[in-house]
PAZAPA-4460 file (N, C-alpha, C; in steps of 0.05 Angstrom, whole numbers, plus 32768, in hexadecimal, padded with zeros to 4 digits):
% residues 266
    n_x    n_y    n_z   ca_x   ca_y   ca_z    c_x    c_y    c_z   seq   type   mol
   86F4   8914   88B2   86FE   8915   8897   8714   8901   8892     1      X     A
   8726   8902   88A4   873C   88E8   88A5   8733   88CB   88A1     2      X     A
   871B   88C6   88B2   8717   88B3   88B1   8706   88A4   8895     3      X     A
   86FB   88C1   888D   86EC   88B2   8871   8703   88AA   8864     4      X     A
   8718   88C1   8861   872C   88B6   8848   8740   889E   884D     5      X     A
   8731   8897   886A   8741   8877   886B   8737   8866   8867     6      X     A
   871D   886C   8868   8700   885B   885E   8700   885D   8840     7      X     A
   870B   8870   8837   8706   886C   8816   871A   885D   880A     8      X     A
   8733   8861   881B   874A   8856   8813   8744   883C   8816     9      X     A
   873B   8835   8829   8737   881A   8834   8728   880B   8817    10      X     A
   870E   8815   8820   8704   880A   8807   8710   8804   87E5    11      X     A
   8719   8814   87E3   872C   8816   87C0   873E   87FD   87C5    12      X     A
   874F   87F9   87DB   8759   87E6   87E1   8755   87C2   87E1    13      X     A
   873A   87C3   87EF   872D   87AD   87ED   8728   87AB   87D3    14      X     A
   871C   87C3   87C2   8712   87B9   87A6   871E   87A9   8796    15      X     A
   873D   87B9   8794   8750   87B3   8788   875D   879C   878D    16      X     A
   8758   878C   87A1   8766   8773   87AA   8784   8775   87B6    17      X     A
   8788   8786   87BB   87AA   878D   87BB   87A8   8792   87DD    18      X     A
   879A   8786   87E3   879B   8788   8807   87A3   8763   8810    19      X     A
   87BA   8762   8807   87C9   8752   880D   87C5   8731   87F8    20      X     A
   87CB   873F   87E4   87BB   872B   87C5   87D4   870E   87CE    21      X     A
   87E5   870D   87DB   87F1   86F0   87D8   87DD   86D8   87E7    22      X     A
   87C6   86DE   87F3   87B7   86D7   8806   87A5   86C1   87F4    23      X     A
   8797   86D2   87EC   878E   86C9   87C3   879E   86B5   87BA    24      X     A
   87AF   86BC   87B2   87BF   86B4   879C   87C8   8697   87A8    25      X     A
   87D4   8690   87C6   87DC   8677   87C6   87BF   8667   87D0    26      X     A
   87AA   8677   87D8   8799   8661   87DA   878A   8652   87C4    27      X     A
   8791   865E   87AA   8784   8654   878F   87A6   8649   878A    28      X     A
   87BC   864E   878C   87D1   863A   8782   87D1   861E   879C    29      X     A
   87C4   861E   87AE   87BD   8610   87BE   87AE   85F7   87B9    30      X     A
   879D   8606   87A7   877E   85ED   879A   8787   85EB   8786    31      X     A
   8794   85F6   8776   87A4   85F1   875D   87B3   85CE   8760    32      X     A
   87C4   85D8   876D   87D6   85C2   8774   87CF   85A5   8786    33      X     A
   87B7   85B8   878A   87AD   859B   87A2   87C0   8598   87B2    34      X     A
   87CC   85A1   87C1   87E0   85A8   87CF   87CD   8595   87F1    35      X     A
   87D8   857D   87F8   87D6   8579   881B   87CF   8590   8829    36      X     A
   87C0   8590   8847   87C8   85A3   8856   87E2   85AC   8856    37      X     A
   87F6   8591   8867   8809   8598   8870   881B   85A4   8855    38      X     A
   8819   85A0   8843   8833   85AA   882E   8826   85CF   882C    39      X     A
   8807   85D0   8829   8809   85E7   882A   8809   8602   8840    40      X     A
   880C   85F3   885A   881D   85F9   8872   883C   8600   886A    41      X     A
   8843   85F2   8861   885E   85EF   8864   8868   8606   8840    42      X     A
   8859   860E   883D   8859   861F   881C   885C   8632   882A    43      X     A
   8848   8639   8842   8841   8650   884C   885B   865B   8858    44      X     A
   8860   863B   8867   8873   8649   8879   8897   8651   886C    45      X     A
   8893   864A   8851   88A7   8650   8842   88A1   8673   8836    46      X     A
   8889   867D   8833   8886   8692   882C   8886   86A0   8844    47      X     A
   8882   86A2   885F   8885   86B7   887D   88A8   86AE   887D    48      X     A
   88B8   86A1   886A   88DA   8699   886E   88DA   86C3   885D    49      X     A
   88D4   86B5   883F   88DC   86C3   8835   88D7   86DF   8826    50      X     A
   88BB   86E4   8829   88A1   86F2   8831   88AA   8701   880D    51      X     A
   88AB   86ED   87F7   88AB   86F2   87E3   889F   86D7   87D7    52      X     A
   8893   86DD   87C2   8885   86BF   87C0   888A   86B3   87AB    53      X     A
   88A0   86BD   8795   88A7   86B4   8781   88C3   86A1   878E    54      X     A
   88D1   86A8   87AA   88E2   86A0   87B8   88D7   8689   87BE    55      X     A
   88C4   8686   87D2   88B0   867C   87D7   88A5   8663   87CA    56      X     A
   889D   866C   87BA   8894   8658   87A3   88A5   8644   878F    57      X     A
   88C9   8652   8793   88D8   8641   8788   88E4   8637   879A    58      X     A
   88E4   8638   87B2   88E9   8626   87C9   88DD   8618   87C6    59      X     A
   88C4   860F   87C8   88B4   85FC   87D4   88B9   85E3   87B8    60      X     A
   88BD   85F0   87A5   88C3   85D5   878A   88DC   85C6   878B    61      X     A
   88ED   85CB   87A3   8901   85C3   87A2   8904   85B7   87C3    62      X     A
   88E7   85C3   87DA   88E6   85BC   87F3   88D1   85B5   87F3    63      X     A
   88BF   8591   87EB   88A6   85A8   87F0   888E   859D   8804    64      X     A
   88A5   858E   881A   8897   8586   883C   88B4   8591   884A    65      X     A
   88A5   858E   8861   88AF   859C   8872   88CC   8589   887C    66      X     A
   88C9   8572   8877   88DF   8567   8879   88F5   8565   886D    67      X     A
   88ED   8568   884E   88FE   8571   8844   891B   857F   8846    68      X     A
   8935   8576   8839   8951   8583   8841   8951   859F   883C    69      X     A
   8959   85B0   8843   8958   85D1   883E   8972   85D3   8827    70      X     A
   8980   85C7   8828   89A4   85D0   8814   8997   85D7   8800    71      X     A
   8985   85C9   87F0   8981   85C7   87CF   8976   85E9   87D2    72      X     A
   8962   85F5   87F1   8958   860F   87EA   8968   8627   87EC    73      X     A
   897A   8626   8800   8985   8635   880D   899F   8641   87F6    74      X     A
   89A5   8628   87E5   89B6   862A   87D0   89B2   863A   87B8    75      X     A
   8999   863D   87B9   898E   8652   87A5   8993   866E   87AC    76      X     A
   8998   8675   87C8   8998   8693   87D1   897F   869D   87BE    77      X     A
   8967   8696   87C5   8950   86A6   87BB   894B   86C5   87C9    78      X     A
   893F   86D8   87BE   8939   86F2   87C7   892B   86F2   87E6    79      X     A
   8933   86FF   87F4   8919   8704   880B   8915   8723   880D    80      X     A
   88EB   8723   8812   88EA   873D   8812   88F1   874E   882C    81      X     A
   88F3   8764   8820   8900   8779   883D   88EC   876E   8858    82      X     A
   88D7   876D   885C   88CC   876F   8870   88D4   874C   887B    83      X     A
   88E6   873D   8872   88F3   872F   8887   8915   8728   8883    84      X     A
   8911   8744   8883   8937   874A   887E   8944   8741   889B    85      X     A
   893D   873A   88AD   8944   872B   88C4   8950   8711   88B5    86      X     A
   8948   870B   88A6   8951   86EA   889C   8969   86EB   8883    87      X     A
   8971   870C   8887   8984   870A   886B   899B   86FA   8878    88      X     A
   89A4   86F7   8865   89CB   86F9   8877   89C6   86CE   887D    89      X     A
   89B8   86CB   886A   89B4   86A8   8873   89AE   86A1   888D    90      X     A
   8994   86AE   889B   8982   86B4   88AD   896B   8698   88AF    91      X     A
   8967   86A1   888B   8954   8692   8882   8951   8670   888B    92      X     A
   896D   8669   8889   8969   8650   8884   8962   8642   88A4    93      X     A
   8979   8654   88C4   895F   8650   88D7   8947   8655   88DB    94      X     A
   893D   866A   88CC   891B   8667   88CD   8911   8650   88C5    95      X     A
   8920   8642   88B5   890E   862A   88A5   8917   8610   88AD    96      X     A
   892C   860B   88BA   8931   8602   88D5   891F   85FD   88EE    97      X     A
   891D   860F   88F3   8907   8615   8910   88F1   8609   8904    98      X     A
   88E7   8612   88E5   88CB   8608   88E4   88C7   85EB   88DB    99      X     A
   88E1   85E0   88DB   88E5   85C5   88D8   88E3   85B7   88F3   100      X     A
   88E4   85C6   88FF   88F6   85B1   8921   88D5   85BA   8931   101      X     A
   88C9   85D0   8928   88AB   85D5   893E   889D   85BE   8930   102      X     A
   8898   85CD   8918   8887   85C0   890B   8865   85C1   8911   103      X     A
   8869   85EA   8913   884E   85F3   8915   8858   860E   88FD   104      X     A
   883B   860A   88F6   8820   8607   8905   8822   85E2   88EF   105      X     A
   880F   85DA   88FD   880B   85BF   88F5   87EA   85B8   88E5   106      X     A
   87E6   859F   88DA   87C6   85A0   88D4   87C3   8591   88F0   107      X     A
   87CE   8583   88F8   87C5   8574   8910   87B9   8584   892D   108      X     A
   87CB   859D   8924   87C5   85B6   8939   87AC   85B8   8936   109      X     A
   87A5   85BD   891B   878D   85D2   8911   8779   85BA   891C   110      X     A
   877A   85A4   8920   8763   8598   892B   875A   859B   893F   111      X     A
   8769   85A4   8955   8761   85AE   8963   8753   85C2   8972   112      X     A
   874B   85D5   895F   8745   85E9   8965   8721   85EE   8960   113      X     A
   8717   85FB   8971   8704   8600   8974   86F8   8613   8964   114      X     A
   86E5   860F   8955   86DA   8618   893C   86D0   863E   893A   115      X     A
   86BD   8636   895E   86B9   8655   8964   86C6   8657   897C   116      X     A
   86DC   865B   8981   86ED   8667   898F   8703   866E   897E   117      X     A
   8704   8682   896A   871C   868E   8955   872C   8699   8965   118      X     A
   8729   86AB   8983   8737   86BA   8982   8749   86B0   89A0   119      X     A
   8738   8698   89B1   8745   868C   89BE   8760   8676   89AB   120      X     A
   8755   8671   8990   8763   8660   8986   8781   8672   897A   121      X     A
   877A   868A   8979   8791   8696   896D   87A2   869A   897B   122      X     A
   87A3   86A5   899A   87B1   86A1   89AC   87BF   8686   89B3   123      X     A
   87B9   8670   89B0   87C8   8653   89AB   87D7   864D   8998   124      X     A
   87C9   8653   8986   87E1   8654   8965   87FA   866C   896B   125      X     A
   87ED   8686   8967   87FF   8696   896A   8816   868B   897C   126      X     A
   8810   8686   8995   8826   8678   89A8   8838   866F   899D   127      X     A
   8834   8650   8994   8844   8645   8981   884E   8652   896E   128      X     A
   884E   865B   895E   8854   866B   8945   886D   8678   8951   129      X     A
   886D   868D   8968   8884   86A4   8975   8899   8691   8978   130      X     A
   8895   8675   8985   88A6   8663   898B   88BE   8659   896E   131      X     A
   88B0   8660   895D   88C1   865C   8945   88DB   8673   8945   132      X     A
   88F3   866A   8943   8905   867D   8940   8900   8698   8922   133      X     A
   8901   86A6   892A   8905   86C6   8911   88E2   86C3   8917   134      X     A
   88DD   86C4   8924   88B4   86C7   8923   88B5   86D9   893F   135      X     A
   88B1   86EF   8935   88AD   8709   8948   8888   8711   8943   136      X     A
   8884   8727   8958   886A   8730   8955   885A   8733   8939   137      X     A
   886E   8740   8929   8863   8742   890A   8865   8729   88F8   138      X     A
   887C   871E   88F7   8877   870E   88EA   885D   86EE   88EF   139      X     A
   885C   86EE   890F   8845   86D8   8916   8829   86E7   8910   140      X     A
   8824   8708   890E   8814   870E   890C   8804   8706   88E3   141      X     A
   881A   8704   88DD   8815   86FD   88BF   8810   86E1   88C4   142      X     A
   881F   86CF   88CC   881A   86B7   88CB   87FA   86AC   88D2   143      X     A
   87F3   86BC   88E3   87D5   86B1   88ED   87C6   86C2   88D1   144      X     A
   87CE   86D2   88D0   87BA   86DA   88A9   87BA   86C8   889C   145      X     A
   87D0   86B7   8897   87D0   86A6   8886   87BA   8693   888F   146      X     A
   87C1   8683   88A6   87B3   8672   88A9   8791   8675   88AA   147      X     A
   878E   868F   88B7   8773   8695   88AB   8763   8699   8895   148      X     A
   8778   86B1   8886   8771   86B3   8866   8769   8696   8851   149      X     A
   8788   8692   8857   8790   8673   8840   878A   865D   883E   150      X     A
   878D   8652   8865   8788   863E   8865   876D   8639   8879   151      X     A
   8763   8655   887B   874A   864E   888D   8741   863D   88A3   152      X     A
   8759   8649   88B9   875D   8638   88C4   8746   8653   88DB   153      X     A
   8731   863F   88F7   8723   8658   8902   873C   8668   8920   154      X     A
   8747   8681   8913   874E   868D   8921   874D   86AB   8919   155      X     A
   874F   86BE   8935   8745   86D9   8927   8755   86E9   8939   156      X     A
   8761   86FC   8931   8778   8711   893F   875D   8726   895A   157      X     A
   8766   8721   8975   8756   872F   8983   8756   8744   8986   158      X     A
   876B   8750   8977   8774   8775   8975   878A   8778   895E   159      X     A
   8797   8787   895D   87AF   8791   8953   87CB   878B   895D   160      X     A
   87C5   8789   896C   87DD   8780   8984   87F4   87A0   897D   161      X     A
   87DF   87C0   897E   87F3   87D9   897B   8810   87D3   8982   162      X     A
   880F   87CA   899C   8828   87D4   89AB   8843   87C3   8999   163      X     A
   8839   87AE   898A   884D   87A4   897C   884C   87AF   8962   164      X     A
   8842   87C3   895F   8840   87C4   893F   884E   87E9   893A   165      X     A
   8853   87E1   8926   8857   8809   8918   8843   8813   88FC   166      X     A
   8846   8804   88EB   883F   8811   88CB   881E   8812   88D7   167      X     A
   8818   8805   88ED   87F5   8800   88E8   87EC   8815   88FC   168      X     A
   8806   881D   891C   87F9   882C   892B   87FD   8846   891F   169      X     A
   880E   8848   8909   881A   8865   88FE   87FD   8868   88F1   170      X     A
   87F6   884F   88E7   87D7   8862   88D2   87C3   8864   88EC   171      X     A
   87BE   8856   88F6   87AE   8862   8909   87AC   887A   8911   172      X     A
   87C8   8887   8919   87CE   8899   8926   87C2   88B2   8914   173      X     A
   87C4   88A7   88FB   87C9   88C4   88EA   87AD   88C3   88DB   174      X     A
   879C   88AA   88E4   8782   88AD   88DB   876F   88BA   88F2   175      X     A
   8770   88B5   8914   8762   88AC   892C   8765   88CF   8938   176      X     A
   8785   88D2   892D   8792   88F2   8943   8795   88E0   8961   177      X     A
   87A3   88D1   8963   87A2   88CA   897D   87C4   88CA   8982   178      X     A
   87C6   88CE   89A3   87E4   88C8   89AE   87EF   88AE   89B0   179      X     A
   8800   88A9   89A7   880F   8893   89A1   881C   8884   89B8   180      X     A
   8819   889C   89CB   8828   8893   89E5   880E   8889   89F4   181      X     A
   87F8   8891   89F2   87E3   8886   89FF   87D5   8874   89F7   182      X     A
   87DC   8860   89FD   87DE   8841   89F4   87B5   883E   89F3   183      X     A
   87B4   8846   8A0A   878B   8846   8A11   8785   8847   89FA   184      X     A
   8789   885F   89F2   8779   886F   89EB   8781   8870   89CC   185      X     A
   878E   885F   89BF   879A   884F   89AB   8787   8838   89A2   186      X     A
   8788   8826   89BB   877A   880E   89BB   8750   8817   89B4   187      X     A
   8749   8831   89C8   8731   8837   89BC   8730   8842   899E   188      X     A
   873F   8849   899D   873A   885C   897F   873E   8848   8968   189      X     A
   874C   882A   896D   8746   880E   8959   873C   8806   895A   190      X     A
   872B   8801   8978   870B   87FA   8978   86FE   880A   8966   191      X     A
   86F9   8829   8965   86EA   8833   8957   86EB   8832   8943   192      X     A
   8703   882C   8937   8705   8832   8918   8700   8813   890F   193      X     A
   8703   87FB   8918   86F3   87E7   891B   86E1   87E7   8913   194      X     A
   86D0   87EB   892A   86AE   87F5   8921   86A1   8804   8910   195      X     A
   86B2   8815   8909   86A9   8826   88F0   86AA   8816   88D5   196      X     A
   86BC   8809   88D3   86C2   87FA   88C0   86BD   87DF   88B5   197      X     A
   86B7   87D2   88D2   86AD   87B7   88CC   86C9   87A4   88C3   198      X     A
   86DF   87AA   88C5   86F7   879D   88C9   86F9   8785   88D3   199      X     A
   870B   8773   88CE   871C   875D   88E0   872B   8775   88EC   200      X     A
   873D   8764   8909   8752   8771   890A   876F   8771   88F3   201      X     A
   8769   8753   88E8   8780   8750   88D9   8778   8764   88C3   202      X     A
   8761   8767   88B6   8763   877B   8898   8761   879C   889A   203      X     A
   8765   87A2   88BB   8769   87BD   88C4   8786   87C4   88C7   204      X     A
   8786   87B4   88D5   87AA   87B1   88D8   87B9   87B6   88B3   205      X     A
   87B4   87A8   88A4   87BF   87AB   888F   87B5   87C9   8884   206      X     A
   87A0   87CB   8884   8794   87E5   8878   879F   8801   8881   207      X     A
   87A0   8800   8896   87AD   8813   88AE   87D1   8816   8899   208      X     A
   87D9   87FE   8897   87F5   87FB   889B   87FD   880A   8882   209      X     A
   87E9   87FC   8861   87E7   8809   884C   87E3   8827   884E   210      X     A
   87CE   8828   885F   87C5   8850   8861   87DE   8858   8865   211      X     A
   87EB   8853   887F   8809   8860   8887   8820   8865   886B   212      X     A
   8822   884F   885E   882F   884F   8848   8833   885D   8838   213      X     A
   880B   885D   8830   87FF   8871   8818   880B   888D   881D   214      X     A
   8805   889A   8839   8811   88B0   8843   8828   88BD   883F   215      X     A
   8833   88A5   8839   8858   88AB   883C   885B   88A8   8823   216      X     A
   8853   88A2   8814   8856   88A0   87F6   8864   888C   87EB   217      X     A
   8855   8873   8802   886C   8864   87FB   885E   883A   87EA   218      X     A
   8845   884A   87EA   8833   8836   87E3   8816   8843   87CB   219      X     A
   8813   8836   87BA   8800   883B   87A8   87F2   881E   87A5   220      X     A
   87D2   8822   879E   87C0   8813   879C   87C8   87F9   8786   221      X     A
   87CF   87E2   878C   87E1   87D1   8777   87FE   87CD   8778   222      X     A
   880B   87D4   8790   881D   87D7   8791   8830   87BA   8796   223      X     A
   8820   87B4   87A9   881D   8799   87AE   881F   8781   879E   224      X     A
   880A   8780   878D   8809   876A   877A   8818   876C   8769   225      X     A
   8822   878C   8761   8833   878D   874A   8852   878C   8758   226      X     A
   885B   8783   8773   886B   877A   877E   8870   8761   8774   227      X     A
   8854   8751   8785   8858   873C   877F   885D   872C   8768   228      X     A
   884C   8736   8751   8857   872A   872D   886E   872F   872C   229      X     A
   8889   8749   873E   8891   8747   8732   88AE   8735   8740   230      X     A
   889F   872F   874C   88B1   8713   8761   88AA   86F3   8754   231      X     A
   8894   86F6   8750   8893   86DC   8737   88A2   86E0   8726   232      X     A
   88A9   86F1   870E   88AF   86FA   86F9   88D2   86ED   8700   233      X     A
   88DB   86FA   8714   88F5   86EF   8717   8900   86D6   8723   234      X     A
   88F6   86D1   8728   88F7   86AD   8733   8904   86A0   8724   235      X     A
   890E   8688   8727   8920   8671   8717   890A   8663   8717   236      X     A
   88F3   8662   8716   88DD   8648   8711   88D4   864E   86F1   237      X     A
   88CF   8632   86E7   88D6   8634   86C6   88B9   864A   86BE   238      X     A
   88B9   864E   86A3   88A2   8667   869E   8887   8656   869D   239      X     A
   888A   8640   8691   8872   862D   869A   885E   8636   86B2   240      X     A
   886E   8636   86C9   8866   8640   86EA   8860   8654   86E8   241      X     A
   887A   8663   86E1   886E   8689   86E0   8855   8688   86DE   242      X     A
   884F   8682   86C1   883B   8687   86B5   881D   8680   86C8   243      X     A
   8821   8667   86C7   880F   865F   86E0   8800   866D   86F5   244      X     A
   8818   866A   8707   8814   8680   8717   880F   86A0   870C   245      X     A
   8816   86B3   86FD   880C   86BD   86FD   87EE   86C6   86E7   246      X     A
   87E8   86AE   86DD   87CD   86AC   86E0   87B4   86AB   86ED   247      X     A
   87C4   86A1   8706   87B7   869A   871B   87B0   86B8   8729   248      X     A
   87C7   86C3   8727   87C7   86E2   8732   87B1   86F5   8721   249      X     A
   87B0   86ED   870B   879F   8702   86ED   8783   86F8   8702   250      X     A
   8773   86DB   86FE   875F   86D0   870D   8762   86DF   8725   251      X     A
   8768   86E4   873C   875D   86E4   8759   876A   8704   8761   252      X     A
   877D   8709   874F   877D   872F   875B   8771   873C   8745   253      X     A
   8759   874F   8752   8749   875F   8740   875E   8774   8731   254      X     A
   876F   8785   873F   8785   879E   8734   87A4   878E   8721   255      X     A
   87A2   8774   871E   87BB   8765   870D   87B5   8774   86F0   256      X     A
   879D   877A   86E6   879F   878F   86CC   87B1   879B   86C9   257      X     A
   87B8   87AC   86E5   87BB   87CC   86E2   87D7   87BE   86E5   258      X     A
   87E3   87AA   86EA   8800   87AA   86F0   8810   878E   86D9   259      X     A
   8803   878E   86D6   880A   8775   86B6   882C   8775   86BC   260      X     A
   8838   875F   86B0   8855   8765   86B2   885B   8773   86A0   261      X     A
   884C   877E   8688   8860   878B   8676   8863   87A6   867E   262      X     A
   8846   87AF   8690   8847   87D0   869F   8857   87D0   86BB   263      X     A
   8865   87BE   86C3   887B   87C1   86D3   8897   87BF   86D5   264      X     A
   889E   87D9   86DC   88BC   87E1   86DB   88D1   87CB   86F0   265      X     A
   88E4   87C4   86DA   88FC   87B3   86E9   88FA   87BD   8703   266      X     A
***
């Protein structure tokens, strides 16, 4: 019974596009802009800075290679979202530092990589990526979404990587009935639910993380996207852009109906 209503949940989720809609959204402001590889590497890696994309997005008009000086961004004190509150407190501006001085992930990288070997290739990237200062388990774990999602680059998450994670092993837990301390027997019960599902690891992992949320009452279907509009909405980028962009958002997220800016609360 658990498992259908994670299966149903699941599904409503995908419908709705709200299973991680910024994914969407910069790969059509991507083709929009005709954006280089490398600049839209370097977009990306301004949005895993500030994991808000209206932040994000008015960074990069004022940064918008990687060589670029950081003062003009950093001077804005743009918003960052909670989930990389590690970078409050002017954090940020070594993250963007580091990803100045690695200077991964790279396109030069991406040539390298072997077309069907995704998951040998993700373990290589990933590597590099941790090496970036403020890039812990979660946040490199996003980073390789990106590159998969956005920029389609071939790499594929070979599990979950539980032992580093919480919001995703908590839904597990409370979908599977399994002990948390028994790592085994953790790792089979994501196989299974895997297979039931026909999953990536990366769009389980999120689903899982959402279910946990949903539970707690701390997430609703749209919640997401109507985040995100409303992190565009407040941006210093002129309404010209706004607009733009969130056009772009009306086009490529199916549930932007249900969250219009005028049905969302300050």
């Amino acid at each position: 019974m658990k498992i259908q209503q994670f299966q149903e949940f699941a599904a409503q989720l995908h419908k709705s596009g709200d299973i991680d809609p910024v994914y969407p959204v910069l790969k059509e402001l991507y083709n929009r802009w005709k954006l280089s590889a490398a600049s839209a590497l370097w977009c990306s890696a301004l949005y895993l800075g500030y994991y808000n994309l209206g932040s994000a997005l008015t960074a990069y008009t004022v940064c918008s290679t990687r060589e670029s000086p950081l003062t003009p961004v950093l001077n804005l004190n743009l918003p960052i979202g909670m989930e990389r509150r590690g970078l409050f407190g002017g954090r940020i501006g070594s993250y963007l530092q580091s990803c100045q001085k690695a200077g991964w992930p790279s396109e030069g990288e991406r040539r390298w990589l072997i077309e069907d070997l995704p998951t040998k290739n993700y373990f290589l990237i990933r590597n590099n990526i941790l090496a970036i200062r403020y890039i812990g388990p979660w946040a490199a774990f996003k980073w390789m979404e990106l590159l998969k999602e956005v920029h389609k680059w071939p790499v594929a998450a070979p599990h979950m990587f539980l032992k580093e994670s919480t919001g995703p092993l908590a839904g597990l837990i409370a979908v599977m009935d399994v002990n948390p301390k028994d790592f085994a027997i953790c790792k089979e019960a994501a196989l299974e639910l895997q297979n039931q599902t026909g999953y990536s690891w990366e769009r389980l992992e999120t689903c899982l993380c959402d279910y946990h949320s949903y539970l707690q009452g701390r997430y609703y279907i749209g919640h997401k996207t109507a985040t995100l509009v409303k992190d565009i909405q407040r941006t210093p980028l002129s309404e010209p852009k706004k607009d733009e962009i969130l056009e772009v958002c009306e086009e490529v997220l199916p549930c932007y109906s249900m969250v219009k800016p005028w049905n969302i609360e300050a």
